[in-house]
Each structure stands twice: as structure tokens, then as C-alpha cells.
KOLDO-440458 format. One line per field, with one value per residue: residue number from 1; z, y, x of N, C-alpha, C, O in turn. Coordinates in Angstrom, 3 decimals. Atoms other than C-alpha are relative to their C-alpha. Layout:
<recs>
pos	[NUM; ...]
nw	[Z; ...]
nv	[Y; ...]
nu	[X; ...]
caw	[Z; ...]
cav	[Y; ...]
cau	[X; ...]
cw	[Z; ...]
cv	[Y; ...]
cu	[X; ...]
ow	[Z; ...]
ov	[Y; ...]
ou	[X; ...]
</recs>
This chain:
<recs>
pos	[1; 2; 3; 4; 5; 6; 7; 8; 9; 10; 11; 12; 13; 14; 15; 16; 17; 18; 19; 20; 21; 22; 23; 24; 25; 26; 27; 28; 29; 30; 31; 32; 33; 34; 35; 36; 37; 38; 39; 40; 41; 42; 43; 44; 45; 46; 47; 48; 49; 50; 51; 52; 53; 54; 55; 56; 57; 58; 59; 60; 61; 62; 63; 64; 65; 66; 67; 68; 69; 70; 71; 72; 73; 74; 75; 76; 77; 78; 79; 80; 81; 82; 83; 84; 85; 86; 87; 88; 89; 90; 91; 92; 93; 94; 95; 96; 97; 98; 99; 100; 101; 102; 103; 104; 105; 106; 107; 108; 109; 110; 111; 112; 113; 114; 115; 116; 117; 118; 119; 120; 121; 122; 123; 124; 125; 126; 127; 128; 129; 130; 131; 132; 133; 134; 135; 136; 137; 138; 139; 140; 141; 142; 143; 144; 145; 146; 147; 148; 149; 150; 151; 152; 153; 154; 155; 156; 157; 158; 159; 160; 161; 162; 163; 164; 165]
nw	[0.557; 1.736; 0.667; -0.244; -1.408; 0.405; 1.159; 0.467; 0.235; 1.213; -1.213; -1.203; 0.433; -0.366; -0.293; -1.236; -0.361; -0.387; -0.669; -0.025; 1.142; -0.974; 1.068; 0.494; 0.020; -0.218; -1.240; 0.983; -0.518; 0.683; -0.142; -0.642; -1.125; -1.403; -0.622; 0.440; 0.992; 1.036; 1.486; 0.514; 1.024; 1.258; 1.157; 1.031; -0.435; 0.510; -0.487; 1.141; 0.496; 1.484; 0.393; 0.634; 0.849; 1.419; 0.950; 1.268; -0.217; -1.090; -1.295; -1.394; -1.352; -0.855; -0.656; 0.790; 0.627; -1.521; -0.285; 1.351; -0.200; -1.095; 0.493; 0.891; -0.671; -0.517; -1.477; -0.602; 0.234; 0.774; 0.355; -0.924; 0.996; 0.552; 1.482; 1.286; 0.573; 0.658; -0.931; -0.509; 0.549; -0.458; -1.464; 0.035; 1.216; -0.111; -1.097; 0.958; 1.318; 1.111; -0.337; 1.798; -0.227; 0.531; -1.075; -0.756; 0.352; -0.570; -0.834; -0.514; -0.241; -1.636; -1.095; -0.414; -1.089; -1.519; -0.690; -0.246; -0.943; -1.253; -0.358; 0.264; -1.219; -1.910; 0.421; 0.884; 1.213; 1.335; -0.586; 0.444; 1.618; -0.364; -1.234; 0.672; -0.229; -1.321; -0.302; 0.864; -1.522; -1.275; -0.286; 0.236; -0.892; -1.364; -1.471; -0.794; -0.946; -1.371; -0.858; 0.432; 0.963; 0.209; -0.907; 0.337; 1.552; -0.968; -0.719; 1.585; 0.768; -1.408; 0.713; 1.355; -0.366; -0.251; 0.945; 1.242; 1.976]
nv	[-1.065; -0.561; -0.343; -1.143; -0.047; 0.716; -0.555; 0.274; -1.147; 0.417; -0.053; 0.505; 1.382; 0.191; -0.854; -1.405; -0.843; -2.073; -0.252; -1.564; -0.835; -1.612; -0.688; 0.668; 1.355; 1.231; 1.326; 1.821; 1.257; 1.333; 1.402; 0.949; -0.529; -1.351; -0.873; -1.201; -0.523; -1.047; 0.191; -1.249; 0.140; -0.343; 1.039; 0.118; 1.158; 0.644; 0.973; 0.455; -1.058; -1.039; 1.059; 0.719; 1.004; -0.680; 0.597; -0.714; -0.386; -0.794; 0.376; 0.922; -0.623; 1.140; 0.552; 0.655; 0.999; 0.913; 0.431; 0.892; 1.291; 0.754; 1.278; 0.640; 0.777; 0.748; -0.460; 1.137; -0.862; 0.039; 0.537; -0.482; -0.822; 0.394; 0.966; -0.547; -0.663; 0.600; 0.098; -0.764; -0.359; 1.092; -0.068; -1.540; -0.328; 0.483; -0.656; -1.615; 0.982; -1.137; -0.616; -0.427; 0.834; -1.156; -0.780; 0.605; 0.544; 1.245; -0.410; 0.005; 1.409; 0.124; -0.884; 0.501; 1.708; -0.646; -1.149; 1.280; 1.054; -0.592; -0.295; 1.575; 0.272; -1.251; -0.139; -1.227; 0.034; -1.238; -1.642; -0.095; -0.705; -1.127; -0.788; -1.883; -0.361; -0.229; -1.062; -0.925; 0.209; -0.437; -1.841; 0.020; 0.116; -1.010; -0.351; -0.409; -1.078; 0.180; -0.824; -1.581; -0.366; 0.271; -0.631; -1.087; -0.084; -0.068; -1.496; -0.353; 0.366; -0.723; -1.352; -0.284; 0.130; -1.018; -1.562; -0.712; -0.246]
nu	[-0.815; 0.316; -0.967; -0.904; -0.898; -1.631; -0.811; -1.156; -0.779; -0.792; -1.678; 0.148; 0.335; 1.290; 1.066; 0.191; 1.142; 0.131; 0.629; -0.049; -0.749; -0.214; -0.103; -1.410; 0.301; 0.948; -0.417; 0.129; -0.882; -0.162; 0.793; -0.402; -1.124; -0.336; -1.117; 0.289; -1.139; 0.639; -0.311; 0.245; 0.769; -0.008; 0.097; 1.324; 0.410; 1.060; 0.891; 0.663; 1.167; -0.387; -0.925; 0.311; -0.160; 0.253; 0.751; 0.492; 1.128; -0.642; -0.972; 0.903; -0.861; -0.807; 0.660; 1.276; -0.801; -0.266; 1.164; 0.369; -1.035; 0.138; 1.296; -0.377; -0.880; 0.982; -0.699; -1.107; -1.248; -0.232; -1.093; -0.516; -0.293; -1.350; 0.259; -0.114; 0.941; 1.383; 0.674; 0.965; 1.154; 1.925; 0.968; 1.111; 0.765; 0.633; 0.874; 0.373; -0.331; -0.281; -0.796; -0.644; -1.709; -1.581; -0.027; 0.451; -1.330; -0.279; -0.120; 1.276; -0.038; -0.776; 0.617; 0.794; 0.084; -0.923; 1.157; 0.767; -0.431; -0.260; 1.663; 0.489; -0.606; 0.276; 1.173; 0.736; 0.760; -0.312; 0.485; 1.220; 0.314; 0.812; -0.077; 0.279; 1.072; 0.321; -0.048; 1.042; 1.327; -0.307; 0.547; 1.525; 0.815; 0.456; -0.240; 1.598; -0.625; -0.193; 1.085; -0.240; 0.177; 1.473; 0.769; 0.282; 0.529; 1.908; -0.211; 0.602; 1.834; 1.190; -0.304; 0.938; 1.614; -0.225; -0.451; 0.998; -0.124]
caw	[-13.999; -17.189; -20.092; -19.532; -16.035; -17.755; -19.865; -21.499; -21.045; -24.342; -22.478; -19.765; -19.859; -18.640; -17.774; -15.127; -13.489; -13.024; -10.190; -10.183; -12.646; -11.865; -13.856; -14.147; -13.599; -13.598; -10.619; -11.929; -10.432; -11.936; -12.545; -10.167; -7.777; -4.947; -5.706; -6.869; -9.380; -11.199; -14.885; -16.034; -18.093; -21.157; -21.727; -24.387; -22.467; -24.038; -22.705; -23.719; -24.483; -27.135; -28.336; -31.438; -34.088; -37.724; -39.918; -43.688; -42.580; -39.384; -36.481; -33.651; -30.168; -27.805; -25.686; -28.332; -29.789; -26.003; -25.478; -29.122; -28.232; -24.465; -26.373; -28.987; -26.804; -24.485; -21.019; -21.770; -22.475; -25.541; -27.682; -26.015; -28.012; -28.383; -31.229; -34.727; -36.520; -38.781; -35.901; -34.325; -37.050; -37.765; -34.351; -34.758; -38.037; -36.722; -34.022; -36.196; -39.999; -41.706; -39.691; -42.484; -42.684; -44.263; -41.190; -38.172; -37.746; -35.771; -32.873; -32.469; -32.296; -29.199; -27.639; -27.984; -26.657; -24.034; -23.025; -23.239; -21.206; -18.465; -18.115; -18.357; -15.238; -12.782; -14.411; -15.886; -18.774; -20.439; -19.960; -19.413; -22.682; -21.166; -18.913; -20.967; -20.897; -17.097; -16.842; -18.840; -16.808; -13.662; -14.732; -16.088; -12.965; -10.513; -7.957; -4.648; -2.640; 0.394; 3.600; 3.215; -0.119; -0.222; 2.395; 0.779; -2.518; -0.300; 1.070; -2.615; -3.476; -0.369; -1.616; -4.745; -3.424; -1.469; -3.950; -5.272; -9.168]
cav	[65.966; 67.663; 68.293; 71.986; 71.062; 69.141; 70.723; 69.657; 71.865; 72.111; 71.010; 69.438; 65.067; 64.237; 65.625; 68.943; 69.993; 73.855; 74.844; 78.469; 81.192; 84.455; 87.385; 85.557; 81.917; 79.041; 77.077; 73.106; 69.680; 66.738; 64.120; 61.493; 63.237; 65.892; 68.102; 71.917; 73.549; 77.244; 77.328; 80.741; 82.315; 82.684; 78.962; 77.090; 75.179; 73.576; 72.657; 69.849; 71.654; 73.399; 70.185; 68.722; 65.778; 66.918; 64.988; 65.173; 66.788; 68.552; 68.412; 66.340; 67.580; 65.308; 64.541; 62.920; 60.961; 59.492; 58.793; 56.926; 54.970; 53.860; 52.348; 51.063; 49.226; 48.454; 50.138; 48.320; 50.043; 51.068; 50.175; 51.023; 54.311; 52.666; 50.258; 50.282; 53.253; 51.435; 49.929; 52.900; 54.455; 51.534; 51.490; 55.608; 55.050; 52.576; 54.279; 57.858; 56.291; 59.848; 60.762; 63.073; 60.991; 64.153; 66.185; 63.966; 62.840; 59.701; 61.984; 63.099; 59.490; 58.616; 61.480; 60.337; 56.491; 58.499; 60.693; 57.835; 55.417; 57.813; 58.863; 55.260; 54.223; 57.210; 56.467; 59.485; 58.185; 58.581; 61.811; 62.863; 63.513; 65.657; 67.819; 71.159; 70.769; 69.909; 73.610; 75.051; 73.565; 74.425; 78.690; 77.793; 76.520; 78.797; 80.921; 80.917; 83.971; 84.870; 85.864; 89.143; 89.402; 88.244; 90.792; 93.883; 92.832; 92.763; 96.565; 97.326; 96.128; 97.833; 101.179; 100.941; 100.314; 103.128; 106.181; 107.812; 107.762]
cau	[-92.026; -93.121; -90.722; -90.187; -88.766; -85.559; -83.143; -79.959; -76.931; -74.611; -70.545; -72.080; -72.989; -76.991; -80.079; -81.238; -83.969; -84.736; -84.938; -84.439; -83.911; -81.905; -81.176; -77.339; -77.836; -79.503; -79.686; -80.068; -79.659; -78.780; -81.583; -81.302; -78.796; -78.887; -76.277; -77.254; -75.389; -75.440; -75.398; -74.407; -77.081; -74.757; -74.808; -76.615; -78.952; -82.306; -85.545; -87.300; -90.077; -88.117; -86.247; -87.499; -86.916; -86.598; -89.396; -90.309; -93.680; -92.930; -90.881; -92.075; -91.156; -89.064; -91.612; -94.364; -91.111; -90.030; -93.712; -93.565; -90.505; -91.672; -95.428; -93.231; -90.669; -93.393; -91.541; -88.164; -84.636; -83.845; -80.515; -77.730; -76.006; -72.559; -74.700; -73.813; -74.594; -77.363; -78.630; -79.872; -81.091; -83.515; -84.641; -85.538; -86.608; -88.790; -90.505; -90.449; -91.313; -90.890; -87.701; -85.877; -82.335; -80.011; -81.097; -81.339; -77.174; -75.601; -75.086; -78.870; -79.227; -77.138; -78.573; -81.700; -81.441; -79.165; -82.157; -84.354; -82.733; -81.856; -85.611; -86.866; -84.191; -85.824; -89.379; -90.135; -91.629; -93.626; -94.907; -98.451; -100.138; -102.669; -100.774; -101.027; -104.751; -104.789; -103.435; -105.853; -108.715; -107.130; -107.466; -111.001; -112.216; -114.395; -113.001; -114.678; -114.583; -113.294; -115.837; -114.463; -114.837; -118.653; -119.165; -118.069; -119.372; -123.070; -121.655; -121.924; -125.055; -126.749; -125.253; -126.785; -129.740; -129.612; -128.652; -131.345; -131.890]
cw	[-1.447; -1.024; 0.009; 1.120; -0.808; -1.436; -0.020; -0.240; -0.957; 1.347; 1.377; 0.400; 1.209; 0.048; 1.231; -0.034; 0.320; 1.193; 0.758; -1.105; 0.662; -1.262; -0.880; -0.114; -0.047; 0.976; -0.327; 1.082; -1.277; 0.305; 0.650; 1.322; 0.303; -0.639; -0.965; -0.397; -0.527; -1.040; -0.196; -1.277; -1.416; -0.717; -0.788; 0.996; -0.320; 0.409; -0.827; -0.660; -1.502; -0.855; -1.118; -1.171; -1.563; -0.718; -1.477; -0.276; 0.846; 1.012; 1.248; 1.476; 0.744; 0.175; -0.332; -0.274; 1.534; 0.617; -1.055; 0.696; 1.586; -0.408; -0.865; 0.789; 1.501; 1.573; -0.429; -0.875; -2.053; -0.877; -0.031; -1.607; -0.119; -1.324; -1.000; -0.515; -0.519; 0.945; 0.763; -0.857; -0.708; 0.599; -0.342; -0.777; 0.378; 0.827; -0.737; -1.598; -0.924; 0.687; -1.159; 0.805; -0.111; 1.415; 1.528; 0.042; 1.357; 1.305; 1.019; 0.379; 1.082; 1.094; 0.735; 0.995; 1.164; 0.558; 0.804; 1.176; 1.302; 0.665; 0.389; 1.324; 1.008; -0.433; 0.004; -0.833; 0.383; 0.585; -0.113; -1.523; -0.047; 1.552; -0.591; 0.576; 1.678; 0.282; -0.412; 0.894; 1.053; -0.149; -0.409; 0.840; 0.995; 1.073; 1.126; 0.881; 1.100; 1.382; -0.444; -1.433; -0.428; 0.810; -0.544; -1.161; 0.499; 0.631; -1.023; -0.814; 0.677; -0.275; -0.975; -0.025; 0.642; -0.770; -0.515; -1.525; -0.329]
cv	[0.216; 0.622; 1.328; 0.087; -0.689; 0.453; -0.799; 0.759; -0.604; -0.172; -0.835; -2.275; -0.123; 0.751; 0.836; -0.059; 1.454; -0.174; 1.045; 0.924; 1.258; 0.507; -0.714; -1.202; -0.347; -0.883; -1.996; -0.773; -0.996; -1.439; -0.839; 0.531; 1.473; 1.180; 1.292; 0.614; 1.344; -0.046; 1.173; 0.130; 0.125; -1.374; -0.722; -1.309; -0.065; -0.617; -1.084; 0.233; 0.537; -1.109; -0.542; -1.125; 0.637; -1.161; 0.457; 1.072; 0.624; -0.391; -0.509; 0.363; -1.195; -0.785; -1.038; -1.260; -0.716; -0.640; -1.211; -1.285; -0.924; -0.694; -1.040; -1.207; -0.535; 0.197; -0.461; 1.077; 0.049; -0.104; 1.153; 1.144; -0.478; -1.201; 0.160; 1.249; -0.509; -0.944; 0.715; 0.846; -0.592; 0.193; 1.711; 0.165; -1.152; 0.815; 1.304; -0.102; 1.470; 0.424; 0.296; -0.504; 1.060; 0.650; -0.435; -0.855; -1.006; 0.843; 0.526; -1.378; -0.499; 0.598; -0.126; -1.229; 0.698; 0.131; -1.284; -0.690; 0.311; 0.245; -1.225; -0.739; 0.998; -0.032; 0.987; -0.115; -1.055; 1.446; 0.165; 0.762; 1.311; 1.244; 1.148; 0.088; -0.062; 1.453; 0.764; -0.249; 0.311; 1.593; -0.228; -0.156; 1.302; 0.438; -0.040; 1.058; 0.076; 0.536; 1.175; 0.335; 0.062; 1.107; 1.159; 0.113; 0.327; 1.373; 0.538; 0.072; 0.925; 1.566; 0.410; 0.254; 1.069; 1.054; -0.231; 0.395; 1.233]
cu	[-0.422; 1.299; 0.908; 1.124; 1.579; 0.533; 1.555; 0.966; 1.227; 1.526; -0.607; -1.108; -1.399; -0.966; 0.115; -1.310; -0.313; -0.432; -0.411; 0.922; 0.290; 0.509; 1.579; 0.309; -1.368; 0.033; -1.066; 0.228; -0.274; -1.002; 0.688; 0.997; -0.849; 0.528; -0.717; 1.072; -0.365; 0.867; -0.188; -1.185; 0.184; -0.046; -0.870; -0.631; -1.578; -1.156; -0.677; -1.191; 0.365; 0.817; -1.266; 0.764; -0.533; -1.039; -0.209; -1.252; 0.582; 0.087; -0.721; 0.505; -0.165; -1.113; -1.157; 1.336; 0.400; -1.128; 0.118; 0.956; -0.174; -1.343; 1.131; 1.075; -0.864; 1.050; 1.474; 1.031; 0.103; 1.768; 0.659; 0.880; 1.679; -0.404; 0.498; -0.848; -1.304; -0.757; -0.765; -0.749; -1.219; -0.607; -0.854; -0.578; -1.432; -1.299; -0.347; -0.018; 0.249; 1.088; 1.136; 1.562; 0.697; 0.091; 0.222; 1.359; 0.140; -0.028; -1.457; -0.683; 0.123; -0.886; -1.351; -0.347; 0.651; -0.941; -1.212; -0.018; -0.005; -1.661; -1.158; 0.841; -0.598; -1.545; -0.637; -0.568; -1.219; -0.799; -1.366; -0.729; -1.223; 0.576; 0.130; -1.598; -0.549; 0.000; -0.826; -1.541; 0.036; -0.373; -1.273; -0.990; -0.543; 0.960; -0.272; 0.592; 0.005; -1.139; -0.111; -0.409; -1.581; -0.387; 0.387; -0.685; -1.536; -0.085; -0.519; -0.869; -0.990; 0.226; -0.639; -0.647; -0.889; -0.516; -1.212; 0.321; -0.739]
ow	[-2.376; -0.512; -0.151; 1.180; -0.429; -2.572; 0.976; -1.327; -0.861; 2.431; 2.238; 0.659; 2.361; -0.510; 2.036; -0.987; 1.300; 1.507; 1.710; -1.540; 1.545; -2.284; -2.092; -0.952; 0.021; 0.949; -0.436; 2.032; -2.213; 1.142; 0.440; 2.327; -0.325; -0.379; -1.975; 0.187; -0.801; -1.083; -0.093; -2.140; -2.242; -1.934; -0.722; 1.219; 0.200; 0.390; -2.039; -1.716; -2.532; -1.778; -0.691; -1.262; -1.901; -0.616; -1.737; -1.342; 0.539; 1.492; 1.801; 1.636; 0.786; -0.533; 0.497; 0.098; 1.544; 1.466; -0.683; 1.063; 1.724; 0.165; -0.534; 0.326; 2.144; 2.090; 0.642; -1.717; -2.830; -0.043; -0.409; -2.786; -0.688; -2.061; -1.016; -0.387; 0.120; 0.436; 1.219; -0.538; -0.838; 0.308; -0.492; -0.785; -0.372; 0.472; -0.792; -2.156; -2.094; 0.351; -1.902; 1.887; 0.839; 2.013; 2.210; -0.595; 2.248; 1.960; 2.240; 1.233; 1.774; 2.090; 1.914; 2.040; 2.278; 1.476; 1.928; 2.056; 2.195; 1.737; 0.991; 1.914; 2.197; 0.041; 0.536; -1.147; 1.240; 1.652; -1.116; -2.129; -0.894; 2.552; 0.222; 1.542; 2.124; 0.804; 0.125; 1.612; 1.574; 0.691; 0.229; 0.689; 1.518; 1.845; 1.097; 1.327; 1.803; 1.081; -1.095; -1.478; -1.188; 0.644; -0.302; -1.604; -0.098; 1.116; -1.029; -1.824; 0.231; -0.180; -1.096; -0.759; 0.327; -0.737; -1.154; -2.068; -1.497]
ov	[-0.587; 1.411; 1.447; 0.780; -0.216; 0.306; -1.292; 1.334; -1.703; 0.393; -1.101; -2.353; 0.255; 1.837; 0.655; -0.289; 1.885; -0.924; 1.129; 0.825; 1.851; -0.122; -0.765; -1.421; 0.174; -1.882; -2.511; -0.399; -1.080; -2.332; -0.979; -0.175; 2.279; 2.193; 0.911; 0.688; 1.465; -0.257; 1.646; -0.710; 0.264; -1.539; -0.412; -2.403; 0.850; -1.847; -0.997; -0.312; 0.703; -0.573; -0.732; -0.894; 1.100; -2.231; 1.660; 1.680; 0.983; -1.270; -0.032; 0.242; -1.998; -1.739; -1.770; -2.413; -1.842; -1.506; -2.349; -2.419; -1.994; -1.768; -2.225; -2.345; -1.484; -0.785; -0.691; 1.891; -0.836; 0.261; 2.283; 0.792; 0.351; -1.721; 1.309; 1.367; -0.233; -1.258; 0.246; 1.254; -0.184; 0.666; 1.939; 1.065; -0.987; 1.013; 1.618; 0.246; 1.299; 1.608; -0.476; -0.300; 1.216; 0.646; 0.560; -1.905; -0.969; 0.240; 0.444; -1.389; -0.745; 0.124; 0.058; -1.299; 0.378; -0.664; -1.632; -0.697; -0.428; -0.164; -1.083; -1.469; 0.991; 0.939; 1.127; 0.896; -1.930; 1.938; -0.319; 1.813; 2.163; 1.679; 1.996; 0.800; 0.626; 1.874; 1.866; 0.440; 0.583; 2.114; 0.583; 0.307; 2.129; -0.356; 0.608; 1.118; -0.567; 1.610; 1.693; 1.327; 0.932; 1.377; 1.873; 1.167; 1.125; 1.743; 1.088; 0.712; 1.446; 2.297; 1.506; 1.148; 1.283; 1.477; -1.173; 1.088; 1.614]
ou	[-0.330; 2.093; 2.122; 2.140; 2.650; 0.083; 2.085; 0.905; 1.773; 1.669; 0.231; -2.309; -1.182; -0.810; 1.029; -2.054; 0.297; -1.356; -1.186; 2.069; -0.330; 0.781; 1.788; 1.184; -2.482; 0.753; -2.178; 0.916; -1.069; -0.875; 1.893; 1.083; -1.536; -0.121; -1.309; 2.153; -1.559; 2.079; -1.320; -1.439; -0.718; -0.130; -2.059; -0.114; -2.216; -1.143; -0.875; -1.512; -0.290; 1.430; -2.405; 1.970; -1.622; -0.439; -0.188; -1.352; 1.719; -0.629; -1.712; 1.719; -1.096; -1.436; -1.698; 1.119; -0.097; -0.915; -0.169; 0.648; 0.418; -1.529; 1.178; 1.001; -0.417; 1.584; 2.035; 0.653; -0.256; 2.596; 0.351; 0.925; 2.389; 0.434; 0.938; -2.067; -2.320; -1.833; -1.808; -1.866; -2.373; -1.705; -2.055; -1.418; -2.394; -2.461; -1.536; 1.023; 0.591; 1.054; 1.742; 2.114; 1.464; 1.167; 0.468; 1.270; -0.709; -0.878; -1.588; -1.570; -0.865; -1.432; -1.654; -0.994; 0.237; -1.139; -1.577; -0.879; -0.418; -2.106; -2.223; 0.044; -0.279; -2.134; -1.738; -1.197; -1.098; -1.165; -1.890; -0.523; -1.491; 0.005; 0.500; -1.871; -1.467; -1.033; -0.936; -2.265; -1.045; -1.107; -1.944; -2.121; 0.203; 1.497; -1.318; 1.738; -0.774; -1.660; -1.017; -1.136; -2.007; -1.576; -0.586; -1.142; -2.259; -1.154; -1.620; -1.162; -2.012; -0.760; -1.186; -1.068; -2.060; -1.672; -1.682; 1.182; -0.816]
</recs>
């Protein structure tokens, strides 16, 4: 599963998967579970794609920082979000060493080890680091054409060949 596939809806507790967009909903399930749900399209809901981490330099998107924290913790859970405040922001300050403190509050915090943890129990992580460029190689590669298609393109040629200049 790649990051765009899972979004976070604002009012609503865990992760989604997309699994259809309509002009009025969203039709979602809930990581780990079955059940299919529609999420009107007026609510605020977030891919992680579009999710980033405020830095003094610039913003790091989810997916590089959940990659950071599953090398850094070496596969294993991360601390649980009922910790002491200054406990978790060690830990994120550890794993993210420029994470800007004023911007970056106890609650983005949680959310994170939340996110984390949950993704890390259904082994989703970490995420491939080359799966943009897989797509990009995939439209780069050769077409091959169909019978049909080789055979009128050879109708075409023989025409040419044909017409007097």
C-alpha cells in the first residue's frame, strides 16, 4: 500500500483506505477491517501524501519520517502516545533532529506514534522508497503492438509506396 492509498479523516479515530471517489463521497475502509464506509466529500480528510512534519529547513512528508522512525527503531513499536509529554518529544526529536518545536504540538505527536504503531501492527511499513520512480518506468517502457495494429500500419506503408510523386 502506498501513502496516497491511506488517509486520515478529521472526527473520525484511525486510518482508511480509498477505495472509491464520487462526485459526493468517499467510499473508505478502515485499515485492518472489512467494513465499507462513505465519507461525505465535505469532510476534512488528508492523504498521506499531503501530510507533512514541520522542520527548521523544510517540511518532511509523513512517509520519509515513518520510514525514519521504523530504521531508527529497527522494526519495533514505538512509544506508546499516552507517554509523558517530554518523552515523546525526545523520541521525535530524535528520529527528526531539526523538528521545529513552536510548530510541531503534543498532539501531532500522539498522532504520529498512533499512525506509526498502527501501520507497523498490519506491516505496512515502511514504505517503498522507490515507488514513484517504479511508475515512471512503467509509462517509459515500450509498447508492443497489437496484430492488428502492425497490420494496418504495413496497409500504410504499401499506400505510400504506391502514390505517385
Amino acid at each position: 500500500m502506498q501513502p496516497k492509498d491511506i488517509l486520515a479523516i478529521s472526527g473520525k479515530p484511525g486510518l482508511f483506505k480509498v477505495l472509491n471517489t464520487t462526485q459526493r463521497a468517499i467510499v473508505v475502509e478502515p485499515i485492518g477491517e472489512g467494513k465499507r464506509t462513505a465519507v461525505p466529500s465535505s469532510a476534512r480528510v488528508s492523504s498521506f501524501e499531503d501530510i507533512s512534519i514541520f522542520t527548521y529547513e523544510e517540511d518532511l512528508p509523513l512517509s520519509s519520517v515513518l520510514n525514519t522512525m521504523f530504521e531508527h527503531l529497527k522494526g519495533k513499536e514505538a512509544p506508546l502516545p499516552k507517554a509523558p509529554h517530554e518523552e515523546l518529544r525526545a523520541f521525535v526529536t530524535e528520529v527528526v533532529p531539526d523538528l521545529d518545536q513552536e510548530r510541531v504540538y503534543h498532539s501531532d505527536l500522539k498522532k504520529l506514534c498512533t499512525w506509526y504503531n498502527a501501520l507497523l501492527s498490519l506491516s505496512l511499513l515502511p514504505f517503498a522508497k522507490d515507488a514513484a520512480e517504479g511508475e515512471v518506468e512503467a509509462e517509459e517502457a515500450p509498447v508492443e503492438e497489437t496484430p492488428a495494429e502492425a497490420a494496418k500500419e504495413g496497409e500504410e506503408t504499401a499506400d505510400k509506396e504506391e502514390e505517385p510523386s
